[in-house]
TIDOTOR-702216 format. One line per 8 residues: number of its first residue (from 1); their letters; for each residue x negated, y negated, z negated of C-alpha. Coordinates in nm, 3 decimals, decimal comma. Example, Ala and Ser with C-alpha at 12.3 -4.5 7.8 and 13.67 -1.06 7.14 Angstrom:
BEGIN
1) as) -1,230 0,450 -0,780 | -1,367 0,106 -0,714
***
This chain:
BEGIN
1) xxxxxxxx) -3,047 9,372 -12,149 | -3,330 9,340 -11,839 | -3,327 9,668 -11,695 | -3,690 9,681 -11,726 | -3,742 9,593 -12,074 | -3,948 9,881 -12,213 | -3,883 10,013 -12,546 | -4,212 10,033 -12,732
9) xxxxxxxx) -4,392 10,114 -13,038 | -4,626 9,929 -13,190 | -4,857 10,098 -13,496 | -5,073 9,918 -13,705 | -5,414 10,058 -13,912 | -5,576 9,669 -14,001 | -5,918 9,554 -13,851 | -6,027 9,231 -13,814
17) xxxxxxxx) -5,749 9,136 -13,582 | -5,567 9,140 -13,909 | -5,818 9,011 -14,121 | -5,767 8,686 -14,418 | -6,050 8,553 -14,573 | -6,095 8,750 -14,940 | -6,366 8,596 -15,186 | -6,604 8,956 -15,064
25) xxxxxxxx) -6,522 8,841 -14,672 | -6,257 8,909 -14,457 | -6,011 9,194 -14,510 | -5,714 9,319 -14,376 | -5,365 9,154 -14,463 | -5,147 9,103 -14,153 | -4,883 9,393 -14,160 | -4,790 9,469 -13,805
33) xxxxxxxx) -4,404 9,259 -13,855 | -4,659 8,954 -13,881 | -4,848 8,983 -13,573 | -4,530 9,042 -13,393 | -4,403 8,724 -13,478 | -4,701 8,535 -13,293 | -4,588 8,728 -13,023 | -4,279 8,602 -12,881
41) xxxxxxxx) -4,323 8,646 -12,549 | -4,328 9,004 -12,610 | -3,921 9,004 -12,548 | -3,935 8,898 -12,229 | -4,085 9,246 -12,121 | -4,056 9,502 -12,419 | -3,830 9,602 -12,700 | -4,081 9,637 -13,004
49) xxxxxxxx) -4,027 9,868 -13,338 | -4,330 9,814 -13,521 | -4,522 10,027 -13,833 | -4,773 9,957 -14,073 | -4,994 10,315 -14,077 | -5,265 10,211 -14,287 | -5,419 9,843 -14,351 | -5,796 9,925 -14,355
57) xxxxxxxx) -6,105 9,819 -14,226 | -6,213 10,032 -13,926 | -6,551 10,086 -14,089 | -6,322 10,272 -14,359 | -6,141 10,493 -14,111 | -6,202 10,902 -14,145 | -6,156 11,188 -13,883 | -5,842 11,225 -14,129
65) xxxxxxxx) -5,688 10,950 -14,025 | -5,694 11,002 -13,683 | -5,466 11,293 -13,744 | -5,258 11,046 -13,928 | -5,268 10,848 -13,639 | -5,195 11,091 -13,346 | -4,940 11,234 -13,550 | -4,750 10,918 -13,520
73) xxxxxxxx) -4,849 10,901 -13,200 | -4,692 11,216 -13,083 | -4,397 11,140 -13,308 | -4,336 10,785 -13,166 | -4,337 10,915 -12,810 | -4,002 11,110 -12,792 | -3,834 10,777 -12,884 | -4,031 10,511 -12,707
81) xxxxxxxx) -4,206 10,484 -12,362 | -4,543 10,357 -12,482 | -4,738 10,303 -12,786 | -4,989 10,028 -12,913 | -5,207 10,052 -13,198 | -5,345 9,781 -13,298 | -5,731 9,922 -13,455 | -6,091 9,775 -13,572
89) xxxxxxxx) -6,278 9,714 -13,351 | -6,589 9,902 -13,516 | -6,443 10,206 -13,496 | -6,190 10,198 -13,228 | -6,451 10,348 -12,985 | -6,437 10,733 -13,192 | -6,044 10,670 -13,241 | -5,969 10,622 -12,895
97) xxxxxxxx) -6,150 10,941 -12,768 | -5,975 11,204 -13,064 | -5,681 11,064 -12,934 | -5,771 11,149 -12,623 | -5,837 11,475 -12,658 | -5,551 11,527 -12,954 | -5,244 11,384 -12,724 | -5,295 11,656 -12,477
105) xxxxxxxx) -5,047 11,711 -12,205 | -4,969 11,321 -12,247 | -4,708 11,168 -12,065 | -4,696 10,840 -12,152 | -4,959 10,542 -12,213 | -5,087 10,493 -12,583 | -5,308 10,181 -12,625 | -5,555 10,098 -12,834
113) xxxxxxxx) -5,638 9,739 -12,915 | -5,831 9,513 -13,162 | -5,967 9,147 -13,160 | -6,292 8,995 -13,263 | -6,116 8,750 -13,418 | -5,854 8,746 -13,647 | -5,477 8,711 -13,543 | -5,452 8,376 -13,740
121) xxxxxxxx) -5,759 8,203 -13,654 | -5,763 7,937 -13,365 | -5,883 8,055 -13,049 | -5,886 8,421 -13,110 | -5,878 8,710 -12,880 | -5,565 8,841 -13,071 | -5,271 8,731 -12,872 | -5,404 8,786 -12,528
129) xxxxxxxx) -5,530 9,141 -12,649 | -5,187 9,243 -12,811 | -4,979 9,092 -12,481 | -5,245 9,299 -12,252 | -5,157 9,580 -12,414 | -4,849 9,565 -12,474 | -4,817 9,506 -12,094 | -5,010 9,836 -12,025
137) xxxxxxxx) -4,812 10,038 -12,255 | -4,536 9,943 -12,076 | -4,654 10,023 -11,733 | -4,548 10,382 -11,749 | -4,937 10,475 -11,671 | -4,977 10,767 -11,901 | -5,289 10,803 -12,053 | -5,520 10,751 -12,382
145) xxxxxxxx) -5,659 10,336 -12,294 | -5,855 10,092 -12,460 | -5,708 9,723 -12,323 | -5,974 9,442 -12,465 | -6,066 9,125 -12,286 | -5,849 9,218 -11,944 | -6,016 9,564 -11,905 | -5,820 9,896 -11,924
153) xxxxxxxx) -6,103 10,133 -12,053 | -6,023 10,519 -12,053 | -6,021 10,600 -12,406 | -6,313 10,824 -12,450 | -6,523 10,597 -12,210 | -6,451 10,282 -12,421 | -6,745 10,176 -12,634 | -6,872 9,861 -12,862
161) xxxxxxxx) -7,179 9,731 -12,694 | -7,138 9,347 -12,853 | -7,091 9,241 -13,225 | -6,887 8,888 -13,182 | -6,839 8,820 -12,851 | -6,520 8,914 -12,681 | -6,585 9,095 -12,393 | -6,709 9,380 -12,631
169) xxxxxxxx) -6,586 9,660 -12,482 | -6,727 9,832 -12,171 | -6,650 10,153 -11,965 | -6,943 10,398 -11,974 | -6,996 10,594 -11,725 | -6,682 10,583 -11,537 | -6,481 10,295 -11,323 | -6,224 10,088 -11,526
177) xxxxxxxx) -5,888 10,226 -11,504 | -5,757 9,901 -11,427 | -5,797 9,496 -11,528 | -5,501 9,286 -11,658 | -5,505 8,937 -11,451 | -5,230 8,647 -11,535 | -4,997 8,953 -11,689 | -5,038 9,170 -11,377
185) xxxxxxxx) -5,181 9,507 -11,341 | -5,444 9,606 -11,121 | -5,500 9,972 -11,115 | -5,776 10,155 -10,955 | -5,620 10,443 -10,883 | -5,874 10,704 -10,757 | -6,011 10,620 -11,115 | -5,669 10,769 -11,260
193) xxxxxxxx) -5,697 11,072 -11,052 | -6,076 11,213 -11,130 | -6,068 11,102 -11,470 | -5,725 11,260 -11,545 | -5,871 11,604 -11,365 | -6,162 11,588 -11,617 | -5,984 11,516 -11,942 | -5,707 11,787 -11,855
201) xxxxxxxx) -6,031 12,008 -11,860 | -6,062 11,964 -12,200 | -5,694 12,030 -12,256 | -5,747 12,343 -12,084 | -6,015 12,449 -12,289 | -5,809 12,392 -12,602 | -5,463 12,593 -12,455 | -5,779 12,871 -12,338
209) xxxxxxxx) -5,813 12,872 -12,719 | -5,485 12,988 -12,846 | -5,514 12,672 -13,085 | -5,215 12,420 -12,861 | -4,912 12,599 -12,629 | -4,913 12,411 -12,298 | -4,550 12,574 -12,246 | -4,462 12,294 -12,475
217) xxxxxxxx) -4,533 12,042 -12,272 | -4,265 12,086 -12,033 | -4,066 11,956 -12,354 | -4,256 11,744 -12,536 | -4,438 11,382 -12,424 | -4,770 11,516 -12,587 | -4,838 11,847 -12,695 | -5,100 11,759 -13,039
225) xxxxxxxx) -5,386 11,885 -13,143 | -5,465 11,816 -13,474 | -5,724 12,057 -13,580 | -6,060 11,848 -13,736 | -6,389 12,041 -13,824 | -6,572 11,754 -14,025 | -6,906 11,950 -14,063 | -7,091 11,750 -13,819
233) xxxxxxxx) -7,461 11,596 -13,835 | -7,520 11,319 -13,587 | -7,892 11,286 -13,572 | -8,083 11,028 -13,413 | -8,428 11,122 -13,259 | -8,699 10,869 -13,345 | -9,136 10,919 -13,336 | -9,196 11,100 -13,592
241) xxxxxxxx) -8,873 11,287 -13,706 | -8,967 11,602 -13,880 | -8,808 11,943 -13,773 | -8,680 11,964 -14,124 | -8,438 11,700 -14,053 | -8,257 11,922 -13,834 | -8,256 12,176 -14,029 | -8,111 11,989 -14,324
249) xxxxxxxx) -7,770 12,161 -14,126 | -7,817 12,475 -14,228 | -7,881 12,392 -14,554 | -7,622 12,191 -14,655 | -7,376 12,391 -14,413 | -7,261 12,187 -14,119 | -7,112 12,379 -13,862 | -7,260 12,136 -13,591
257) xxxxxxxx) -7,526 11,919 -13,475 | -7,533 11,628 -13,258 | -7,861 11,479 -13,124 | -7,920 11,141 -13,005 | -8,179 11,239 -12,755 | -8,418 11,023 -12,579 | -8,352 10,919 -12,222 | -8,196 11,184 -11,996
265) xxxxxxxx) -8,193 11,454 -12,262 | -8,560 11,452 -12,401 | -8,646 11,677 -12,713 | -8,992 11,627 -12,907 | -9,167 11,974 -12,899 | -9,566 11,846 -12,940 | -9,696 11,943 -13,278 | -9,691 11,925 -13,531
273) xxxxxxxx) -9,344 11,790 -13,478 | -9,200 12,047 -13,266 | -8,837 12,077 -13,304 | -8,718 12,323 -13,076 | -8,855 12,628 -13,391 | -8,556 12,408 -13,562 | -8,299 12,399 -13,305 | -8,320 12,802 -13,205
281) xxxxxxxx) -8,255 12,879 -13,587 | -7,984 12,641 -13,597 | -7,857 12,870 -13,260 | -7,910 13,180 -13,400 | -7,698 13,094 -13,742 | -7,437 13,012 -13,484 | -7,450 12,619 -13,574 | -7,356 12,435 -13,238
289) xxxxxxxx) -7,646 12,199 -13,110 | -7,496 11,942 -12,893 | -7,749 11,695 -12,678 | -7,626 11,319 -12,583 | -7,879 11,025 -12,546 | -7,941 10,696 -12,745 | -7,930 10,534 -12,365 | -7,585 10,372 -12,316
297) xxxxxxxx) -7,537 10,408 -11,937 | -7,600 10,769 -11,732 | -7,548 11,023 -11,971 | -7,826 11,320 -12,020 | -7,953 11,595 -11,754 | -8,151 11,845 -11,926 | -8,275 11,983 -11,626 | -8,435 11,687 -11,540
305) xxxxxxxx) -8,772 11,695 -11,760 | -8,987 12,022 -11,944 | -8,844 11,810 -12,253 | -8,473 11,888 -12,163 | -8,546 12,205 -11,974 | -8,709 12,363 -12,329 | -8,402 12,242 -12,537 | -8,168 12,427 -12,306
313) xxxxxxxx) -8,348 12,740 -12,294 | -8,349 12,703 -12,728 | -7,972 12,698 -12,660 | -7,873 12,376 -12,693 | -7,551 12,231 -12,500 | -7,527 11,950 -12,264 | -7,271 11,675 -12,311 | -7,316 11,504 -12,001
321) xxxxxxxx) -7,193 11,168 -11,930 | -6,985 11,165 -12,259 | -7,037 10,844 -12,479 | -7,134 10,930 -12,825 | -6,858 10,849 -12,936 | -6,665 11,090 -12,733 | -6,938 11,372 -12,760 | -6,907 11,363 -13,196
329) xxxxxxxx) -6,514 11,330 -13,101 | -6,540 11,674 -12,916 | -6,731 11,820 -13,179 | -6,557 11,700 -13,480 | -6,219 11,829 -13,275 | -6,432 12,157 -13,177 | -6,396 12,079 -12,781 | -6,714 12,139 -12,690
***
């Protein structure tokens, strides 16, 4: 055997990249032994053991699944150097960042990877997806990643920003990690450096917590996380939105609240809509108030504008440059 034929693992939860046409539309149907066998050229590079998770439509995923997912993450790594998931691409976005912060201590690369077409059509994004990955995961690189279209995304900077077309995926607010040209790898390396110093912040915070031991990673290829608080209310801010949408929260007993904010971080508090009456309640019942914006690029400074400046002194916290996806991650994950 090539001496630098990587063993990997490949996991598969459906999406359209494993879609059939069904008389309601397409569904998934390719199990994960399927896909492989498009994929011969896979042996010239990797050893592949393949599973078949789940077989849904990403739209269909839950927070609970993720666990299912980074637990056979986390178990796959002690036998394999890399992992590749193949994932919907609807969803893959939220996926990619629990992972992110649920593989903690990671040693290894885990890839996520969809297409917007299905394995078995003609001219899909499929093959060259699954070999890009595949090719990543078995780089050594560890790290959470989103491969799609020849860009290495960070996971929890990855996010949807087209329907169809294939370059779907973008990084938001951060460099790519790398681009995969003719098979080859093309790192950027200070990239790898500040953004593994920031997401280890968020492992530290969770070992500063009692809740992961980081002892164990001197044993173990991933120390997991798997601990999900599903009481969260993403709200979108819109003209108009009454105060008593917010504090639908408290009533029905969510634990946290994301806003979509406007622009860098702006709050509405002109009557006779004023929200931030809302948002100190939430505070004071000891419901988390998180602020991210509806813009896709820059993230949010509340100390930019009175309209960010009030929210913060109401006691609401910042999430930065974090995608949304990666800011109702943290929450749903309690990393915040």
């Amino acid at each position: 055997m090539n001496l630098k034929i990587k063993k990997l693992a490949f996991l598969a939860t459906g999406g359209t990249i494993a879609s059939v046409p069904g008389p309601e539309g397409l569904r998934p149907a390719f199990t994960e032994k399927e896909m492989l066998a498009l994929l011969p050229e896979l042996s010239d590079f990797a050893q592949i053991e393949g599973k078949l998770i789940m077989n849904i439509d990403s739209s269909n995923m839950q927070p609970e699944d993720w666990v299912t997912i980074a637990r056979a993450v986390s178990d796959a790594l002690y036998d394999f150097d890399g992992v590749v998931i193949s994932h919907g691409t609807d969803t893959m976005a939220y996926t990619a960042a629990a992972l992110t912060y649920m593989l903690t201590y990671l040693k290894k690369p885990v890839v996520l990877t969809g297409a917007q077409k299905s394995i078995g059509e003609e001219k899909s994004d499929a093959r060259k997806n699954l070999l890009d990955s595949f090719r990543v995961a078995a780089s050594g690189r560890p790290g959470v990643f989103v491969v799609f279209d020849g860009k290495v995304i960070f996971g929890d900077r990855a996010s949807k920003m087209k329907t169809s077309s294939f370059d779907a995926f973008w990084s938001v607010n951060a460099p790519y990690a790398g681009k995969v040209c003719e098979g080859a790898i093309e790192w950027d390396e200070e990239a790898l450096k500040a953004e593994g110093r920031r997401i280890a912040k968020v492992w530290n915070l969770i070992a500063e917590r009692g809740e992961i031991n980081p002892e164990e990673k001197k044993a173990c290829p991933a120390v997991l996380y798997d601990r999900l608080d599903t009481r969260v209310l993403l709200v979108k801010l819109y003209p108009g939105i009454e105060p008593e949408v917010l504090l639908f929260a408290k009533e029905k007993g969510y634990h946290s609240v994301l806003i979509e904010s406007f622009g860098a971080g702006g709050i509405t508090f002109r009557p006779p809509r004023n929200l931030l009456p809302a948002i100190r309640e939430l505070v004071e019942s000891e419901i988390t108030v998180a602020v991210t914006t509806q813009v896709p690029f820059e993230g949010v400074d509340l100390t930019l504008y009175e309209v960010g400046v009030k929210a913060l002194e109401a006691g609401v916290v910042s999430m930065g440059a974090d995608t949304k996806e990666a800011a109702l991650a943290k929450l749903i994950l309690k990393c915040v």
